[in-house]
C-alpha positions as CSV (number, residue, x, y, z in Angstrom):
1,X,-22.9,70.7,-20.6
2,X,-25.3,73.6,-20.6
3,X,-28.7,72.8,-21.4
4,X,-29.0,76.9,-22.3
5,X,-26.8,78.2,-24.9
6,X,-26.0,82.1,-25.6
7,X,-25.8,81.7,-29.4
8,X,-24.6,84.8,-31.6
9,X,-24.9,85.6,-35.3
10,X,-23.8,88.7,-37.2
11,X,-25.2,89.9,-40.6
12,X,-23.1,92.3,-42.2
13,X,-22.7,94.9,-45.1
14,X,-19.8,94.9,-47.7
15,X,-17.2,97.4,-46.0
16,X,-15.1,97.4,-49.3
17,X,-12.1,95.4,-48.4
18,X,-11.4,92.0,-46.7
19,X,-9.6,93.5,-43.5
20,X,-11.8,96.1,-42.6
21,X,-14.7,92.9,-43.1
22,X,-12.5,90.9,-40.9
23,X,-12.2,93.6,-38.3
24,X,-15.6,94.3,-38.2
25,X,-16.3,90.5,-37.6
26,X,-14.4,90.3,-34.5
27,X,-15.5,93.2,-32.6
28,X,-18.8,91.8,-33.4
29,X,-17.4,88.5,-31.7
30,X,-16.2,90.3,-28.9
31,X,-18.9,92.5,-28.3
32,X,-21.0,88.8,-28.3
33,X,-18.3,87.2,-26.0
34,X,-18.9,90.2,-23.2
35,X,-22.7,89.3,-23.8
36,X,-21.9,85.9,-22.7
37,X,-22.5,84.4,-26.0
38,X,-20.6,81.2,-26.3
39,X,-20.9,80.3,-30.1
40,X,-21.5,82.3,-32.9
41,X,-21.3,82.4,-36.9
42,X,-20.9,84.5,-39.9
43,X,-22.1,85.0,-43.4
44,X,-21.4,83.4,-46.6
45,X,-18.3,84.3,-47.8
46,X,-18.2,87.1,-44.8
47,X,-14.4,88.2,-45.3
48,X,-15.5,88.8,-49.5
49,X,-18.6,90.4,-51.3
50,X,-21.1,88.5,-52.9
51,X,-18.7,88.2,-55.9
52,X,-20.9,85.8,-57.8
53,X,-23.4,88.6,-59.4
54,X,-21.2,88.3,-62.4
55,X,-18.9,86.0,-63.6
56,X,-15.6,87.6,-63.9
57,X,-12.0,85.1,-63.1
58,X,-10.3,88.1,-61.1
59,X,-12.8,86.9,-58.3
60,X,-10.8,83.7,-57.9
61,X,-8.5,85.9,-55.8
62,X,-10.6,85.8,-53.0
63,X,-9.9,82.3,-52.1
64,X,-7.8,81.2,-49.9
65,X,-7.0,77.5,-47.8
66,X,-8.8,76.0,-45.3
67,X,-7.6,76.1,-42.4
68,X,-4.1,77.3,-43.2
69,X,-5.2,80.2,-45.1
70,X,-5.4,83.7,-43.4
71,X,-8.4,84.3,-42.3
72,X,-9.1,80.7,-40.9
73,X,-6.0,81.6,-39.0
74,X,-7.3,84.9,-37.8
75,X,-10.8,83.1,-37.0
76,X,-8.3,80.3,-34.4
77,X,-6.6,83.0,-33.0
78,X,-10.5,84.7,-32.1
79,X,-11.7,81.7,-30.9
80,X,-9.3,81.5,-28.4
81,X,-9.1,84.8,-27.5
82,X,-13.0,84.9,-26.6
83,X,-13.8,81.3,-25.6
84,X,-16.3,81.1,-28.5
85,X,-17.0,78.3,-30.8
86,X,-16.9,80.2,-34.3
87,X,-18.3,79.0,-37.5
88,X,-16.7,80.9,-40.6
89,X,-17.5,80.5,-43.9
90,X,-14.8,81.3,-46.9
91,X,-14.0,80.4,-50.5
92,X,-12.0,78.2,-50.3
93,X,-9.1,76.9,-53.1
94,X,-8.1,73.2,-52.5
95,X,-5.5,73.3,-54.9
96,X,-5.3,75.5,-58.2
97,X,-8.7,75.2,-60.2
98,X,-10.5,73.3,-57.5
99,X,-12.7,75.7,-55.2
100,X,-15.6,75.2,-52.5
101,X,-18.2,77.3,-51.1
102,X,-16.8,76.2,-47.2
103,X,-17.4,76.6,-43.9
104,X,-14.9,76.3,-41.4
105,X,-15.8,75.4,-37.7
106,X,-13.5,76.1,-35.2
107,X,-13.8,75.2,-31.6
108,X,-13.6,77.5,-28.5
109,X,-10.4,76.8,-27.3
110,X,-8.7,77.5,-31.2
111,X,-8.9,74.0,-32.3
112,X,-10.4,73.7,-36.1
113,X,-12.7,71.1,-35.8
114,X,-13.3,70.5,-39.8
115,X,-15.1,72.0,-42.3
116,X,-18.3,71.6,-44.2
117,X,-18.3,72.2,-48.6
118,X,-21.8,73.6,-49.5
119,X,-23.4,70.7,-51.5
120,X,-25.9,72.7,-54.2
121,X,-24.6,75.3,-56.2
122,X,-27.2,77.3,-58.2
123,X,-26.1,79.2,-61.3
124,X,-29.0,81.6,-61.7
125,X,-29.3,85.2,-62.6
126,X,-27.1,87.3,-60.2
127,X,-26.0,83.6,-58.2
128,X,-24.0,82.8,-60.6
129,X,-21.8,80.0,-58.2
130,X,-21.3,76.9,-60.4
131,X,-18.7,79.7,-62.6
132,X,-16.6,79.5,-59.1
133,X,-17.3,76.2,-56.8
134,X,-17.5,72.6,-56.9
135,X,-20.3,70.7,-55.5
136,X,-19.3,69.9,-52.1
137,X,-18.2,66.2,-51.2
138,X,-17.6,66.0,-47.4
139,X,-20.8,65.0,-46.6
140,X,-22.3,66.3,-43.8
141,X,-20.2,66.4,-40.8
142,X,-22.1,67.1,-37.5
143,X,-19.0,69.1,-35.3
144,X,-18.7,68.0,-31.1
145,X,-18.3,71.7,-30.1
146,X,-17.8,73.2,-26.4
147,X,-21.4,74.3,-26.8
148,X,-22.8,70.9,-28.3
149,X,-23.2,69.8,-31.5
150,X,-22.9,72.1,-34.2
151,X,-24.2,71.8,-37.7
152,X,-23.5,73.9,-41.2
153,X,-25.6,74.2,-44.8
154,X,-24.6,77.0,-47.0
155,X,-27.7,79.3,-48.5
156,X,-29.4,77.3,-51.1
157,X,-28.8,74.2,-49.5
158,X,-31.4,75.2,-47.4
159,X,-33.7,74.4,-50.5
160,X,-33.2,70.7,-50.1
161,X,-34.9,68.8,-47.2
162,X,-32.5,66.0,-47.7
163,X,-29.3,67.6,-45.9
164,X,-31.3,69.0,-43.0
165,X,-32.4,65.8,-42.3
166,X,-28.7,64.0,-42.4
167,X,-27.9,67.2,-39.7
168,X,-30.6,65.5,-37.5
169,X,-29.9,61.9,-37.9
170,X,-26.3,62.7,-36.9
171,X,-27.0,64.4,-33.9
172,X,-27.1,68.5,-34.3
173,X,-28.6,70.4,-32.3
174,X,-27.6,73.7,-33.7
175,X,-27.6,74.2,-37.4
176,X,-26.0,77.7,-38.9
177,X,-27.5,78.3,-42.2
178,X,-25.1,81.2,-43.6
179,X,-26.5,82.8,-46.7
180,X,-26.5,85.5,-49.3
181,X,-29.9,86.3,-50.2
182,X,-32.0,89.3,-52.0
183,X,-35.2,90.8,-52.3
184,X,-37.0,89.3,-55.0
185,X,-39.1,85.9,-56.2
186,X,-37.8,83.2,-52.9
187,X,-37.9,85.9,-50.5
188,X,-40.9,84.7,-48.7
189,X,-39.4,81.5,-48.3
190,X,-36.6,82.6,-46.4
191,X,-38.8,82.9,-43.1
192,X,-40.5,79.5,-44.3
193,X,-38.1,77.2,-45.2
194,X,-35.8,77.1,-42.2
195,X,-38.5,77.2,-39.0
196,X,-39.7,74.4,-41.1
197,X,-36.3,72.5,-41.0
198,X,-35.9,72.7,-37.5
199,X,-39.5,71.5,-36.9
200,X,-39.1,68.7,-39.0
201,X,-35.4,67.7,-37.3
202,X,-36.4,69.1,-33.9
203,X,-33.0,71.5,-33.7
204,X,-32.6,74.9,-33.7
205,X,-31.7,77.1,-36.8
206,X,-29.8,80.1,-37.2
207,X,-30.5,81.8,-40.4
208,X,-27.8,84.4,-41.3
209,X,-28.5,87.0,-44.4
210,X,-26.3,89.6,-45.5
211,X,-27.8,93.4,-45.5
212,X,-27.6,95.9,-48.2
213,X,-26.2,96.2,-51.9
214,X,-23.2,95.6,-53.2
215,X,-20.8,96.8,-55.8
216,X,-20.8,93.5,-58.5
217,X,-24.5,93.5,-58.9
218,X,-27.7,94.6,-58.2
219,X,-29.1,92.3,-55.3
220,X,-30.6,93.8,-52.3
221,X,-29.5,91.4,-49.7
222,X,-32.3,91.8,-47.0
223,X,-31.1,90.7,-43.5
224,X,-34.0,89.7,-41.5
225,X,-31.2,87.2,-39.7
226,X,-32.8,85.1,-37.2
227,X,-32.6,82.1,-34.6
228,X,-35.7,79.2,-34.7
229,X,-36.4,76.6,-32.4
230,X,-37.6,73.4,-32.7
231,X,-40.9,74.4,-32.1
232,X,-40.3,76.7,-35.6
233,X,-41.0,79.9,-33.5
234,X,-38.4,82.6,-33.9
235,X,-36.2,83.3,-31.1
236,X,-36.8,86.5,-30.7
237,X,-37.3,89.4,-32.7
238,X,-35.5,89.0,-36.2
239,X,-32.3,91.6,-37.2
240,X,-33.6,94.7,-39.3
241,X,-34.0,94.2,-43.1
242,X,-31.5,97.1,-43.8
243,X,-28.9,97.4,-41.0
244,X,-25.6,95.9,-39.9
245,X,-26.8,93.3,-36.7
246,X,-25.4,91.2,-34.1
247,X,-28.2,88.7,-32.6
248,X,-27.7,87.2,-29.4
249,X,-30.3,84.8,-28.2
250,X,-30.5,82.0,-25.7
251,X,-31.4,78.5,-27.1
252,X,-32.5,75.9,-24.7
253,X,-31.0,72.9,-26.0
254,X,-33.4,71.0,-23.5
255,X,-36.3,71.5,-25.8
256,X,-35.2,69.5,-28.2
257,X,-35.5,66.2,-26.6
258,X,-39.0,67.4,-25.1
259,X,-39.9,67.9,-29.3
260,X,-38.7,64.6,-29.7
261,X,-40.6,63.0,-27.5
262,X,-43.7,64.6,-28.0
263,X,-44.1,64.8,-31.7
264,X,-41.6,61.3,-31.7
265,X,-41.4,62.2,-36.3
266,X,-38.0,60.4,-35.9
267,X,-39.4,57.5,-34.0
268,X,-42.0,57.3,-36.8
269,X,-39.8,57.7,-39.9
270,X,-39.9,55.1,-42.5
271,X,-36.0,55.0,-44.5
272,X,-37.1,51.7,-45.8
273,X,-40.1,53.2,-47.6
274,X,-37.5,56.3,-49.2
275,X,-35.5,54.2,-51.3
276,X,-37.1,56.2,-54.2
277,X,-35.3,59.3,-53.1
278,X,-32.1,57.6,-54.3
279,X,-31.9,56.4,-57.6
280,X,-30.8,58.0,-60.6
């Protein structure tokens, strides 16, 4: 396997309807394909708006099965077409009443790999999420992709240390951390929180934001999407703060053993001394 990986990510604007969102999500992927990129991921919620400003039950419409549901489908059928590992997240409906804030992952050759249920689900002003999901409760899967091993947390789970770190202990090397973010009181966090996720698990990070406003609310959603290495440098240059973007960046998956071995924090990690972080 490559030790360098062409990595994509797209940050994208409300179009207005789920098919022209779709569309506009796979020429993204193709125009990353030609680039040589070999894996790539989306947004939260990419094919949908950020429908949890308000708290309205016509929303419930946008969920759909995973992965027999349409645009899971659609996201196989991409995969294959490109060659790309894709990670794509969706509301998801399990069975009527029961809904998740998911990610699918879907290897390169079209195979669906599994899927990852966001774990903390805020219910604040304009992220009003706990009206629409259920805490997730598949752990947290670490995917064997065609580009390596692929990790997924949802937006605020990026809050919480404690899911990073079960992403490192099982082996990622990649984590996608797709979001829906604004301008406002955490933005400052956004460029501190992950860089210092993937320092502290030695993997890279890509951050995804979506860009612009949106018709249910008034959140500025701020882009700024970005790749960080284990090192908790960016990547590169971040995407713009107000425009559409596809990132493509190389990530040299060889630096994360030479992290590990010279700042050795998971030789010198103490689980026996955590048990505090447990109880009740």
């Amino acid at each position: 396997m490559a030790t360098v990986v062409r990595a994509a990510l797209v940050q994208a604007s409300w179009t207005g309807d789920t098919e022209s969102m779709i569309a506009g999500h796979e020429e993204h992927a193709r125009r990353a394909a030609e680039r040589g990129a070999r894996v790539i991921g989306f947004q939260e919620v990419f094919n949908a708006p950020y429908f949890c400003q308000v708290q309205e039950p016509e929303h419930y419409r946008w969920a759909e099965p995973v992965p027999d549901g349409p645009t899971v489908t659609r996201m196989r059928e991409l995969a294959r077409e490109t060659g790309m590992v894709i990670v794509a997240p969706v509301f998801e409906i399990e069975q009527p009443g029961v809904y998740y804030n998911t990610a699918a992952v879907i290897d390169a050759d079209g195979s669906f790999l599994g899927k990852y249920r966001k774990h903390h689900i805020p219910q604040l002003r304009g992220f009003w999420e706990k009206f629409y999901f259920r805490p997730g409760n598949l752990g947290w899967p670490v995917f064997d992709t065609a580009v390596g091993k692929v990790g997924v947390t949802i937006c605020y789970d990026r809050h919480f240390p404690e899911g990073w770190r079960e992403l490192g202990l099982g082996g990622a090397q990649l984590v996608y951390n797709p979001s829906a973010t604004a301008r406002g009181l955490s933005a400052h966090l956004w460029r501190l929180e992950q860089p210092a996720a993937a320092v502290a698990n030695a993997y890279f990070v890509a951050a995804i934001n979506r860009v612009g406003m949106e018709s249910y609310g008034d959140n500025d959603f701020y882009g700024t999407s970005y790749f960080a290495d284990p090192r908790g440098q960016l990547v590169g240059a971040p995407a713009s703060d107000t425009a559409e973007e596809l990132l493509v960046r190389d990530l040299d998956f060889g630096l994360i053993d030479e992290v590990r071995q010279q700042w050795a924090f998971y030789r010198d990690r103490r689980p026996d001394a955590y048990t505090g972080l447990v109880r009740p």
